[in-house]
C-alpha positions in Angstrom: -8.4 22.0 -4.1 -9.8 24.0 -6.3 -7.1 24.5 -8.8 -6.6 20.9 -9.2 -10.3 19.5 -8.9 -9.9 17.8 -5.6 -13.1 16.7 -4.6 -12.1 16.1 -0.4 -9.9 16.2 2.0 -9.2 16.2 5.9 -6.7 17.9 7.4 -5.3 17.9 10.9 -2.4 19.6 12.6 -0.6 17.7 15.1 1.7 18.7 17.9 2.8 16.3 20.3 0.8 13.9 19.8 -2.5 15.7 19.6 -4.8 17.0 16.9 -4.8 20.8 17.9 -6.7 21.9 14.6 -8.7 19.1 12.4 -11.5 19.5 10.0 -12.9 17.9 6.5 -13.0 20.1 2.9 -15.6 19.2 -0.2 -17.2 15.9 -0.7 -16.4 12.5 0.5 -19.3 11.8 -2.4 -19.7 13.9 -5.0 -23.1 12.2 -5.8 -24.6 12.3 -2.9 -22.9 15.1 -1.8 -21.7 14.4 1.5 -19.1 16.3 3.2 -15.8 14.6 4.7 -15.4 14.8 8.1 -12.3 13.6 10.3 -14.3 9.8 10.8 -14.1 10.0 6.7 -12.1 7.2 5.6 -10.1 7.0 2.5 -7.7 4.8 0.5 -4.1 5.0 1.4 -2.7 5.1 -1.5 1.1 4.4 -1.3 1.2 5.9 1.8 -0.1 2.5 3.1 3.5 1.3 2.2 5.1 3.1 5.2 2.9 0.4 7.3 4.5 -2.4 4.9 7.8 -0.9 5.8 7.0 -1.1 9.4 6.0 -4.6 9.6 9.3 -5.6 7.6 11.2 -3.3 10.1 9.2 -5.5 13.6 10.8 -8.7 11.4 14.3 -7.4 11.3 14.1 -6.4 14.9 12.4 -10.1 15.9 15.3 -11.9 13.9 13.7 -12.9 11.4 14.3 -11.0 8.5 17.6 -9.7 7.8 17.9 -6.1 5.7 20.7 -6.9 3.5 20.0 -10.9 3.3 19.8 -11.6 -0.5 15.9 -12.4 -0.7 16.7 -16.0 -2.5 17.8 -16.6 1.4 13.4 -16.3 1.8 12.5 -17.4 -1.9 14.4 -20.5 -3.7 13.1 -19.7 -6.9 14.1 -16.4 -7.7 15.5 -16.1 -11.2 19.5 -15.5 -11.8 19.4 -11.5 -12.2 17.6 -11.4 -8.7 20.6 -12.9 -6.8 21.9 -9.7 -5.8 19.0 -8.0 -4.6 18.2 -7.4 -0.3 15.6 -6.8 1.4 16.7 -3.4 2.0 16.8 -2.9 -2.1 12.9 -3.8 -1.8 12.4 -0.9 0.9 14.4 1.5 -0.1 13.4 1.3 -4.2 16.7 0.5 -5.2 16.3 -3.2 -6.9 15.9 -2.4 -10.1 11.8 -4.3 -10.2 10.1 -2.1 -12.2 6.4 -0.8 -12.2 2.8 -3.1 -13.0 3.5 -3.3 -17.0 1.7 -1.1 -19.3 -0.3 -4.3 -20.3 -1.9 -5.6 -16.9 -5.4 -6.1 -16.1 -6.6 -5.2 -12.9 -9.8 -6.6 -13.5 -8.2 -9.8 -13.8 -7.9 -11.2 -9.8 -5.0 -13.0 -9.1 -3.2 -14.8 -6.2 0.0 -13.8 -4.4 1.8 -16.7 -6.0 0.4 -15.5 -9.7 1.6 -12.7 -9.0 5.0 -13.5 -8.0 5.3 -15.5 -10.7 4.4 -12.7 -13.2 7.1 -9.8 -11.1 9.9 -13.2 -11.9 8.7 -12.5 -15.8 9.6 -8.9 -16.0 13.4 -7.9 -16.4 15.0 -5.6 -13.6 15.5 -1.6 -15.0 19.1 -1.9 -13.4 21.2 -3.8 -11.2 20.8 -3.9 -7.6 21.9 -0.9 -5.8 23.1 1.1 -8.6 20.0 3.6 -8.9 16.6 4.3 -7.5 13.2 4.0 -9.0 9.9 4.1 -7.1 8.7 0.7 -7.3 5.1 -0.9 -6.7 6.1 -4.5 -7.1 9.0 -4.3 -4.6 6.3 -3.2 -2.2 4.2 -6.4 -3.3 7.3 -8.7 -3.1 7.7 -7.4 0.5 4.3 -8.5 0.8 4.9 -11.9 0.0 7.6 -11.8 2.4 5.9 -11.4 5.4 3.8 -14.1 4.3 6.7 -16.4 4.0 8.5 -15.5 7.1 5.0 -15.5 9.3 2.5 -17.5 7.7 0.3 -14.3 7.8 -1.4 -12.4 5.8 0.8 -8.8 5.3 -2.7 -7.0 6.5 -3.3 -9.6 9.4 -0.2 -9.1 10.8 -0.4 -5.2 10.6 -3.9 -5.3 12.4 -2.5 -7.7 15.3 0.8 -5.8 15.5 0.0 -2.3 14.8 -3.6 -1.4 14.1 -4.9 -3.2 17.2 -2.2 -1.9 19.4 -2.4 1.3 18.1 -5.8 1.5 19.0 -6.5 2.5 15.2 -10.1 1.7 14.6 -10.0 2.3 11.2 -7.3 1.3 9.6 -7.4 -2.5 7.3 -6.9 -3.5 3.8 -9.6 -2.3 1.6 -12.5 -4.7 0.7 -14.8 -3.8 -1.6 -17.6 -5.8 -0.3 -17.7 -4.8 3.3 -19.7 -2.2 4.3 -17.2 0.3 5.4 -18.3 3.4 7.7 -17.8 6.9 6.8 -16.1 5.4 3.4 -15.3 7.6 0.7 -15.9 7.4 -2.9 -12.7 7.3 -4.9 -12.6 9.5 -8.6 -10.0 10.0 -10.9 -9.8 13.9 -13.2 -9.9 12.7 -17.0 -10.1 15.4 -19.3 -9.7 17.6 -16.8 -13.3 16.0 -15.3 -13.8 14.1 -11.9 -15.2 10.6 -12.9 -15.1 7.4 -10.3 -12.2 5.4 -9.7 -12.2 2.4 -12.5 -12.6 -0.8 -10.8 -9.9 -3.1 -9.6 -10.3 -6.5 -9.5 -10.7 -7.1 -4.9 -7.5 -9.2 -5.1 -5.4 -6.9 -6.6 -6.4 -4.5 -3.7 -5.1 -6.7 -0.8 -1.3 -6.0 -2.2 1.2 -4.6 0.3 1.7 -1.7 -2.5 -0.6 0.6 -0.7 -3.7 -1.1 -0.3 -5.4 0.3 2.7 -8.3 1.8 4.7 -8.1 4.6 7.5 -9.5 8.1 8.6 -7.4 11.2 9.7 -7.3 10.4 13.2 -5.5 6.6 12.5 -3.0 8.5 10.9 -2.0 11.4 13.4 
């Protein structure tokens, strides 16, 4: 933590099932210099797209979505270089979409479908199935999936299918304006210096790229 200016974690070891050794390091808020604790929760990150792969995955086995289904079988639009590209492309990084581009404003909020429309804009890096790149906007598209094949919300269906279930108290897409419980301050090193996370326009963090809430104990 040290070494690379971490401000917080908390870690827990798990063994069948069970937390047998948990507890929180640094700050959860370097200003107010509060100290994480396992109820501390923080952003996912892209490890919120292992939920976005699970809800895909409960679709499959329901029937209706199929892995290597061409996704113009779930969108009508999709331009020509797109044709080739599955569902399991999407998961697996392997459809050629490439990153947000160097020029996009997350201050700027903006729809699902605005956003579709901008990911049909930007060429593929490859051809389907012919290399792997690690790919937010895949995640997104499978995002806007779920929508299409449910009429849900991505996080609406997580929290009736898995959160609730789950019994994971904490976990849900990351709002801004709620008043969120043991919440962590986000900061990002720039020269080398913790400073807070820049803002993101709320929108842009309701994306199934990695857009959620949850503490230690929702993920063990």
């Amino acid at each position: 933590m040290e070494k690379h200016k971490i401000p917080g974690i908390a870690l827990a070891i798990i063994q069948d099932g069970q937390i047998i050794y948990g507890k929180g390091y640094g700050y959860s808020n370097i200003e107010h210099q509060i100290p994480v604790k396992l109820e501390t929760v923080f952003q996912s990150g892209s490890i919120g797209k292992q939920f976005t792969a699970m809800a895909v995955m409960m679709l499959v086995e329901d029937g209706k979505i199929q892995l290597d289904a061409t996704i113009d079988t779930y969108f009508a639009d999709v331009p020509n270089e797109w044709k080739n590209i599955t569902v399991r492309h999407l998961l697996t990084h392997t459809s050629g979409m490439t990153d947000y581009p160097q020029n996009f404003n997350f201050r700027t909020d903006c729809t699902e479908d605005d956003m579709y429309t901008l990911i049909k804009t930007i060429p593929l890096t490859f051809q389907p199935g012919e290399q792997w790149a690690y790919s937010n906007l895949g995640y997104v598209m499978l995002g806007i999936l779920i929508r299409r094949v449910t009429n849900q919300f991505y996080g609406d269906f997580l929290k009736q299918y898995v959160f609730n279930p789950l019994n994971m108290t904490t976990a849900r897409v990351i709002s801004e304006a709620d008043i969120i419980l043991n919440r962590a301050a986000g900061y990002v090193l720039v020269n080398n210096e913790l400073q807070n996370q820049a803002w993101i326009a709320p929108s842009l963090n309701t994306f199934a790229d990695g857009a959620l809430y949850l503490n230690i104990y929702d993920m063990a």
